[in-house]
C-alpha positions as CSV (number, residue, x, y, z in Angstrom):
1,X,53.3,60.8,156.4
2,X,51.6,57.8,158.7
3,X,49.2,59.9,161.3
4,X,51.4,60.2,164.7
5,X,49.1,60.0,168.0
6,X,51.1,61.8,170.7
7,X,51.2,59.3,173.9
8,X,51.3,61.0,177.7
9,X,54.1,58.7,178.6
10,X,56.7,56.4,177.0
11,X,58.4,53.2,177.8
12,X,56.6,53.8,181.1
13,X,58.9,56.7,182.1
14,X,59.1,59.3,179.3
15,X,56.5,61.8,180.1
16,X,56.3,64.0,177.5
17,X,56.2,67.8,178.2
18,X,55.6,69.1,174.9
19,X,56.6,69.1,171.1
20,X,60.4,70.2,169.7
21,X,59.8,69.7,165.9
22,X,58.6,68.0,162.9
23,X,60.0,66.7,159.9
24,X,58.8,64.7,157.0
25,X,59.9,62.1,158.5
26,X,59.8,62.2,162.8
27,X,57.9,64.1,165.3
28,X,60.1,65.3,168.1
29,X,59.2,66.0,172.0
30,X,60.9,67.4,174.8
31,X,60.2,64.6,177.3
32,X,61.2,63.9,181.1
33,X,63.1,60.7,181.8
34,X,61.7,59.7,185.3
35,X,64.7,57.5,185.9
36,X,67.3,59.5,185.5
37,X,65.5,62.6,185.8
38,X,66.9,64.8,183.2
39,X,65.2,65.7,180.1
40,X,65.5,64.2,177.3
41,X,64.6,64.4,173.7
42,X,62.6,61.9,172.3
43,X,61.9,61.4,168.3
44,X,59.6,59.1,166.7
45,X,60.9,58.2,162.7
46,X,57.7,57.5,160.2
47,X,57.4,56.6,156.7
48,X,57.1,59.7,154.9
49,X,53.9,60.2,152.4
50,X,54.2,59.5,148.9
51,X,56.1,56.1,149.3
52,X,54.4,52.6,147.1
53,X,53.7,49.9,149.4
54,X,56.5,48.1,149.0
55,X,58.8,51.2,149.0
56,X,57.1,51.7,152.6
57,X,57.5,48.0,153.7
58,X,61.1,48.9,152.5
59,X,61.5,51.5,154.9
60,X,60.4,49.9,157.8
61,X,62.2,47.0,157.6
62,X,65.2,48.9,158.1
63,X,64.3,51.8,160.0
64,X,65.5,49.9,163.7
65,X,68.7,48.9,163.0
66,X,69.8,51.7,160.9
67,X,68.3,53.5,164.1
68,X,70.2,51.5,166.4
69,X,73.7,51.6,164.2
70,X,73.4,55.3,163.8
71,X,73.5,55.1,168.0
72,X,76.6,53.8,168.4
73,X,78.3,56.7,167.7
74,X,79.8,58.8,170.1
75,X,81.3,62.1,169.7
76,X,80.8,66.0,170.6
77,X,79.4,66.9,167.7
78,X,77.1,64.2,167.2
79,X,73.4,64.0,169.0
80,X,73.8,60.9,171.5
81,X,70.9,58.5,171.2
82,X,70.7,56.9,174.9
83,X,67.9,54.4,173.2
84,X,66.0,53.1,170.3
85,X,62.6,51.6,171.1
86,X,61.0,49.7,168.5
87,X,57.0,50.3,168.0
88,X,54.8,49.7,165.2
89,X,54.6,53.2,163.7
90,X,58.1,53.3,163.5
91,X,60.8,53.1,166.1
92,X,61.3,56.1,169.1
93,X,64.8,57.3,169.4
94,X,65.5,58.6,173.1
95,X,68.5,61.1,172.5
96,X,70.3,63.8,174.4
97,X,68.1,67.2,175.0
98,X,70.1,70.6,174.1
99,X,68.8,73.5,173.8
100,X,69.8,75.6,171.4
101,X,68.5,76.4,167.6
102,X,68.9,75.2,164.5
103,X,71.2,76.5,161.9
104,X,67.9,77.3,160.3
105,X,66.8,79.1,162.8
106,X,69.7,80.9,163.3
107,X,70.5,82.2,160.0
108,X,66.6,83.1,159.5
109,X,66.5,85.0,162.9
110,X,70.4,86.5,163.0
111,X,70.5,86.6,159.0
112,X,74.1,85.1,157.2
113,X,77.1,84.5,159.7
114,X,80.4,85.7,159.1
115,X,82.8,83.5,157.4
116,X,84.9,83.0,160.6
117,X,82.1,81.9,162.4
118,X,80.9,79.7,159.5
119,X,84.0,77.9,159.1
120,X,84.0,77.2,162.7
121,X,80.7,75.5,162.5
122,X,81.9,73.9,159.3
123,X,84.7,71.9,161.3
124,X,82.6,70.7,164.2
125,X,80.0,69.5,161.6
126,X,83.2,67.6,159.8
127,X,84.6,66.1,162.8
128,X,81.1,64.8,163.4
129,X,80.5,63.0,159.9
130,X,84.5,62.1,160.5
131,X,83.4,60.2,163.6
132,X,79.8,58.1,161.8
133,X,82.8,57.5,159.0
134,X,84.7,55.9,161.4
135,X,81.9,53.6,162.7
136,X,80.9,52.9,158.5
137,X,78.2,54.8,158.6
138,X,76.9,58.0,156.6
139,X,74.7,60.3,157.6
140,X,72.7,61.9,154.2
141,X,70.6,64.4,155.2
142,X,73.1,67.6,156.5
143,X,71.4,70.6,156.2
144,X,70.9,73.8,157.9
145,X,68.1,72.4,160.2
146,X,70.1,69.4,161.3
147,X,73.0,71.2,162.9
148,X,71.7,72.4,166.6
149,X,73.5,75.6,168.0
150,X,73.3,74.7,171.4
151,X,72.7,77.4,174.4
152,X,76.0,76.1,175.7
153,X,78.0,76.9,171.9
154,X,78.2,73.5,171.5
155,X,77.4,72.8,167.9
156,X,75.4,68.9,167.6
157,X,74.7,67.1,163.9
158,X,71.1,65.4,164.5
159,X,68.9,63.5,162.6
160,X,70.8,60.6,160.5
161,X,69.3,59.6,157.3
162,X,66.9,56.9,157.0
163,X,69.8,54.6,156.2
164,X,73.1,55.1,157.4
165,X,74.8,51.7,156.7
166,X,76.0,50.7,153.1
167,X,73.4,47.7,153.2
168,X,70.9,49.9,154.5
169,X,71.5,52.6,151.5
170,X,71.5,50.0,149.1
171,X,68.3,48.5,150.3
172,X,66.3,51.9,149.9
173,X,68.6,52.6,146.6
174,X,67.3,49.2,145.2
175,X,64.0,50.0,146.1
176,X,64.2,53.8,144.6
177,X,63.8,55.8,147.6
178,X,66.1,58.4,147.6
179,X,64.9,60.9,151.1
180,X,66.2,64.5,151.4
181,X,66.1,67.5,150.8
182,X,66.5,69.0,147.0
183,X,68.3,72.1,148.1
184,X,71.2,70.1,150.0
185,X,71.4,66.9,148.7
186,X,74.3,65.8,146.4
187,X,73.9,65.7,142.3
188,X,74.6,61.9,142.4
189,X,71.8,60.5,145.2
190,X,69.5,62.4,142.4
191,X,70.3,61.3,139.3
192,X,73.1,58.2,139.9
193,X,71.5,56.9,142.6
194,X,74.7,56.5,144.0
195,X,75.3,57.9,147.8
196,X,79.0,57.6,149.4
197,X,81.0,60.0,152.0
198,X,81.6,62.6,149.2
199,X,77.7,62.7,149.3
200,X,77.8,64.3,152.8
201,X,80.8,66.7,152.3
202,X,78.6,68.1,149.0
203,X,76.1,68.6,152.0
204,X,78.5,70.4,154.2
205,X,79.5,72.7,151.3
206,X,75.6,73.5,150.9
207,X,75.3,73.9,154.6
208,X,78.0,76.2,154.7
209,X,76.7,78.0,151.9
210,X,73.3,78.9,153.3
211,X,74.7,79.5,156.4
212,X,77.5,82.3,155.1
213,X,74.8,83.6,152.3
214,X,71.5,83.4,153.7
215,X,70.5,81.3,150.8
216,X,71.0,77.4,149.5
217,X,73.4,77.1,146.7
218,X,70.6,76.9,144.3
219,X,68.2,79.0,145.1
220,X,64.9,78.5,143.0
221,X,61.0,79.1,143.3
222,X,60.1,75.6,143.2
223,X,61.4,72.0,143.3
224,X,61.4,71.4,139.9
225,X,63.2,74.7,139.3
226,X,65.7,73.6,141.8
227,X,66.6,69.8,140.3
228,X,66.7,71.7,137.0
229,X,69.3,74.1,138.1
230,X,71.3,71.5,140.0
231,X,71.3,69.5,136.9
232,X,72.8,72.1,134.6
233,X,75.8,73.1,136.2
234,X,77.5,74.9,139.7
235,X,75.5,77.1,142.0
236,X,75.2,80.6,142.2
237,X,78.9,82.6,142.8
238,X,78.8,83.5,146.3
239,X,78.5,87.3,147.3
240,X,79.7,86.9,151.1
241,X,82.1,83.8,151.5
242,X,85.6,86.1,151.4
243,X,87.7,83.0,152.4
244,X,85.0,80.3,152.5
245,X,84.7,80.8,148.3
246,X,87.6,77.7,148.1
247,X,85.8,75.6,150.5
248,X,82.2,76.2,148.7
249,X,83.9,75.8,145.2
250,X,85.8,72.9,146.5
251,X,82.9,70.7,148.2
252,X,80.0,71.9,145.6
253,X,81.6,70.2,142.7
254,X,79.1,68.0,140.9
255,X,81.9,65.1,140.0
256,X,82.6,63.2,143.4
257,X,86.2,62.5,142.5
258,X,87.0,65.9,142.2
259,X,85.5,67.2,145.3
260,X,88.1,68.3,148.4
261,X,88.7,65.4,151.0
262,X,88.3,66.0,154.6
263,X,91.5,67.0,155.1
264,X,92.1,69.4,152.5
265,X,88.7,70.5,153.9
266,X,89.8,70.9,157.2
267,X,92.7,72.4,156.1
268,X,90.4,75.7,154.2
269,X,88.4,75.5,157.5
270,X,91.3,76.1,159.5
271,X,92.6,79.1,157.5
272,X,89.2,80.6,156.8
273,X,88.5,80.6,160.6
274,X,92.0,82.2,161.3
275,X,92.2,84.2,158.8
276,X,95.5,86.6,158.3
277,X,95.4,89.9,159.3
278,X,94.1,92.8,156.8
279,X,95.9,95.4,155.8
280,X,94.0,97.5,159.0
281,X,95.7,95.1,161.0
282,X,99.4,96.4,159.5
283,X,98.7,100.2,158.9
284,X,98.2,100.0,163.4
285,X,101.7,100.4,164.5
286,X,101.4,103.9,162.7
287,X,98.3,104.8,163.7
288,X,99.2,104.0,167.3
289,X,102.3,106.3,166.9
290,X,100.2,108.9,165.6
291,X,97.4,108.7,168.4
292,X,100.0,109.0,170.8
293,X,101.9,112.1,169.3
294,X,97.9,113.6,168.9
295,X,97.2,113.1,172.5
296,X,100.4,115.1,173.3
297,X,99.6,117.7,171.3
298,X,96.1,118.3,172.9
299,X,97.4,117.7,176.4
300,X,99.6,120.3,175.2
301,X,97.0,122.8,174.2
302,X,98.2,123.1,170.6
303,X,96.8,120.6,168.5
304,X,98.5,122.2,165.1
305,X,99.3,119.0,163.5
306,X,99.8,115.5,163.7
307,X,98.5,112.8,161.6
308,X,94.5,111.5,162.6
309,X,94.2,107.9,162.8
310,X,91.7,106.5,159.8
311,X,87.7,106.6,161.3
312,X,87.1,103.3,163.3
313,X,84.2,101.6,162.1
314,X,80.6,102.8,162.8
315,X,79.7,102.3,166.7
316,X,83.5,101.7,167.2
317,X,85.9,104.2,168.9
318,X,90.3,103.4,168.7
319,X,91.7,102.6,172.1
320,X,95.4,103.0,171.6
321,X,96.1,101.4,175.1
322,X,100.0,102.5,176.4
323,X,101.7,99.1,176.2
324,X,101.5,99.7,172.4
325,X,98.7,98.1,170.8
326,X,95.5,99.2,169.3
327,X,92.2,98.2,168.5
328,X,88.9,98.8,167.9
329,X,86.5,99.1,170.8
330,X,82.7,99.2,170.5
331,X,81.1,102.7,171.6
332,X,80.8,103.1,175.4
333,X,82.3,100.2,176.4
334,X,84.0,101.5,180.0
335,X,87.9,100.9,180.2
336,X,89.5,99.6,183.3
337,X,93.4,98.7,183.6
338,X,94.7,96.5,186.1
339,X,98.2,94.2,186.3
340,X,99.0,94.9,182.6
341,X,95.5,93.7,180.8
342,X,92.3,96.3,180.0
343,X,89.1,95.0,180.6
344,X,86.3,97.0,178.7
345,X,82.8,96.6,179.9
346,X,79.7,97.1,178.1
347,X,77.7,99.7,179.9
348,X,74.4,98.2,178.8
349,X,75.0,94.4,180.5
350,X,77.9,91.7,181.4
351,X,78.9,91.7,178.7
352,X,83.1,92.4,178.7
353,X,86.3,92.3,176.4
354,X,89.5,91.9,177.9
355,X,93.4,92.1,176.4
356,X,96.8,91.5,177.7
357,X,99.7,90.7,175.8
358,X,101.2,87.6,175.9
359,X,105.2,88.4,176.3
360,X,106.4,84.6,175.7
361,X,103.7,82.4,173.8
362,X,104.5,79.0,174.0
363,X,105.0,76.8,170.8
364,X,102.1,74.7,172.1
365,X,99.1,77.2,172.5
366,X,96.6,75.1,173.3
367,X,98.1,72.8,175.5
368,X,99.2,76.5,177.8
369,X,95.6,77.1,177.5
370,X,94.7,73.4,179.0
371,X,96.5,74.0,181.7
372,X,95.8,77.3,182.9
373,X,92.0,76.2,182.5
374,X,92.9,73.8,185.6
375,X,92.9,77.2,187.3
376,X,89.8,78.2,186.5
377,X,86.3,78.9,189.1
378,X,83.9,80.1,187.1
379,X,80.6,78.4,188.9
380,X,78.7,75.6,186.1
381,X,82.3,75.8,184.1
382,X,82.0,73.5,180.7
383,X,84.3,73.5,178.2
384,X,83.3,73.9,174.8
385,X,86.4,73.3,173.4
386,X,90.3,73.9,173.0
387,X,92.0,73.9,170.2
388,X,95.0,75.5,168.4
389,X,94.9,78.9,169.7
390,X,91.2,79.2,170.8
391,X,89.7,78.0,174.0
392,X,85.9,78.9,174.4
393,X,83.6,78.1,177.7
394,X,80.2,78.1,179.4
395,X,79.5,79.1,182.7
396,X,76.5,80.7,184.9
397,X,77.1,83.8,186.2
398,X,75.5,84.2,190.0
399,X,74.3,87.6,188.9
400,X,74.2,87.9,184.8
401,X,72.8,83.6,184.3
402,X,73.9,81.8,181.5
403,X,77.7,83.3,180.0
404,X,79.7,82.1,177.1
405,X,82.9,83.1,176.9
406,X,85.8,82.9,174.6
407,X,90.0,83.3,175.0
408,X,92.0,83.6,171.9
409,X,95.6,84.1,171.2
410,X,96.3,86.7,168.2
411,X,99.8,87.1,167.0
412,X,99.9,90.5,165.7
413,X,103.0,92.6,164.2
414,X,104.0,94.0,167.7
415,X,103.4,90.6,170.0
416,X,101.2,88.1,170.6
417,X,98.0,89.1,172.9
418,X,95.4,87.5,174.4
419,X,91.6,87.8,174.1
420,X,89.0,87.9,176.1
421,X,85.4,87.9,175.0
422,X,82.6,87.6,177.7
423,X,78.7,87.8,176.6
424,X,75.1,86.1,178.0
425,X,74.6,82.7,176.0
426,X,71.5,84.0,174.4
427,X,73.3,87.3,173.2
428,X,76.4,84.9,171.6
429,X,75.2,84.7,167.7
430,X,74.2,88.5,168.1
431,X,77.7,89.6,169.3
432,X,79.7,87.4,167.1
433,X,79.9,90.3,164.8
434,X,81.8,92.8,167.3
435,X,84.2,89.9,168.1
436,X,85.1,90.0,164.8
437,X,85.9,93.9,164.4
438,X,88.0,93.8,167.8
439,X,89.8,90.8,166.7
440,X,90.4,92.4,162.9
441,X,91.5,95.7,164.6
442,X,93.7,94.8,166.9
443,X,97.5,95.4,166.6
């Protein structure tokens, strides 16, 4: 890779404040835009070592306007370039500052995600590719370190490829340079030299992989070891996926053709993000039955009988709560009833979990969650997103700082109820796993 001087300011009003990253390819800064005067991330794309010449010359030619194409798109889940300045050691790309962590970092700090939370991720990541598709471009390097979990919950794809347009990838294919990474990149940019949409979604289906199982699909000591096992046949059988395994099986098959589309994609995303209830979920109605007849019998004084609900899960304690549903409440968590919901607050921060049931859902779940966020004053309110039945927000807390929230509706087998999870934005990834017990428990 070409030697990168850092420079104090850019374009005369990027002052740079200090270093983000580096790549094979870019070195990224965390810069100050004097003009606007927000912060703003600012990349510089090099020609990575190892390159002829020619393959070089190659590179550069193209490296602006498959820049500047890349920058016309717009969408949530995409980084927004604001500008692409060309410069002799490759072109600067001023883009949209969030803070957050990588994938990478995420898994290698948190360890694997659930599969719900997984599958989540995997959608935003498909809408995003779905939106460069839209504008003819591809993207070709989706990995674990190019999705940014943002502070905020908002989850960005960064870093295009080198060449995004289909003259640009058959420019570098001509002149033999194939650029990513071994562990993520699809079986025919290796050894076909061929690099279409069902290129990224192999990708995705590595991405996801890693992500759920703390480990890329193929998994070896060394480079070599990798292409060999990539060449001989499907990756490892996942261990952790539960109702990801279609969706891995699905996107990581080595023929293109035979690979799921993006809606049948979607589709397993959907599901394996809203999963059905377990079989936890359907013994409740009992248990709750039983809990109640228990508690009787010890207000009584005579506890000689009854039947004990199963043990909740370790650091969890039932709350059978007297409008008739149950669930599975972390330890200590403080109850508090008010207007027909219970609001449970952890006694070691902000943190809370609130539930009421819903006594007429509408048929449109998400469009009754739009409009009662018109309601809302939460102070630095930003909507992450709504969809189907899940609305989740930022906000900063006068007291508590930065809070991420998120409201689902759960149809259960005694009603439809609403959740209410509540936790600081830096403590999100942590507490995604008690989300996930309340949210299996409850019934």
């Amino acid at each position: 890779m070409e030697t990168v001087t850092t420079p104090t300011i850019i374009a005369g009003r990027y002052r740079i404040i200090r270093p983000l990253g580096s790549g094979g390819m870019s070195h990224v800064w965390l810069a100050h835009d004097a003009v606007r005067h927000v912060d703003v991330a600012i990349k510089q794309c090099t020609v990575p070592g190892g390159l002829h010449p020619d393959q070089q010359e190659v590179a550069r030619t193209w490296a602006v306007g498959e820049a500047q194409a890349a920058a016309r798109v717009r969408h949530p889940h995409v980084i927004r370039t604001l500008d692409v300045l060309p410069a002799p050691g490759g072109p600067w790309l001023i883009m949209e500052y969030v803070a957050g962590r990588s994938l990478q970092q995420v898994i290698q700090d948190d360890g694997p995600l659930p599969p719900a939370r997984v599958a989540e991720i995997g959608l935003a990541i498909l809408d995003g590719l779905a939106a460069a598709g839209r504008a003819g471009l591809l993207h070709l390097d989706v990995k674990p370190g190019n999705v940014l979990i943002g502070d905020d919950g908002r989850i960005v794809l960064i870093d295009f490829g080198p060449a995004v347009t289909v003259p640009g990838v058959a420019a570098l294919t001509e002149a033999r340079v194939i650029l990513g990474s071994p562990k993520y990149i699809a079986p025919e940019r290796l050894f076909d030299r061929a690099s279409t949409a069902r290129s990224d979604l192999w990708s995705l289906g590595a991405t996801l992989y890693h992500a759920v199982e703390g480990h890329p699909p193929y998994a070896r000591s060394s480079i070599a070891a990798t292409l060999r096992s990539l060449a001989a046949g499907p990756p490892d059988a996942p261990r952790r996926a539960g109702p990801l395994t279609p969706v891995l099986a699905g996107l990581l098959r080595h023929d293109p053709a035979d690979r799921l589309t993006p809606a049948e994609t979607a589709d397993l995303l959907h599901r394996a993000a809203h999963p059905p209830r377990s079989r936890i979920r359907r013994r409740v109605p009992a248990l709750a039955a039983a809990c109640a007849l228990v508690g009787t019998l010890i207000v009584g004084g005579s506890a000689q009988g009854g039947v004990a609900p199963p043990a909740a899960p370790a650091g969890y304690t039932w709350w059978p709560d007297p409008t008739g549903f149950q669930l599975a409440v972390p330890a200590g968590w403080k109850p508090a009833r008010m207007l027909g919901t219970v609001t449970f607050t952890d006694p070691h921060g902000p943190g809370t979990l609130r539930v009421s049931r819903w006594p007429h859902p509408p048929a449109d779940v998400a469009a009754a969650l739009t409009a009662e966020e018109r309601s809302i004053r939460l102070p630095g309110y930003h909507r992450t997103r709504i969809d189907d039945t899940v609305w989740e927000y930022t906000w900063t807390d006068p007291a508590a700082g930065p809070m991420r929230g998120v409201r689902r509706a759960v149809p259960t087998t005694t009603g439809t109820y609403v959740v209410e999870w509540r936790t600081p934005r830096n403590q999100w990834a942590a507490d995604l796993p008690k989300l996930a017990i309340v949210l299996e428990t409850l019934d």
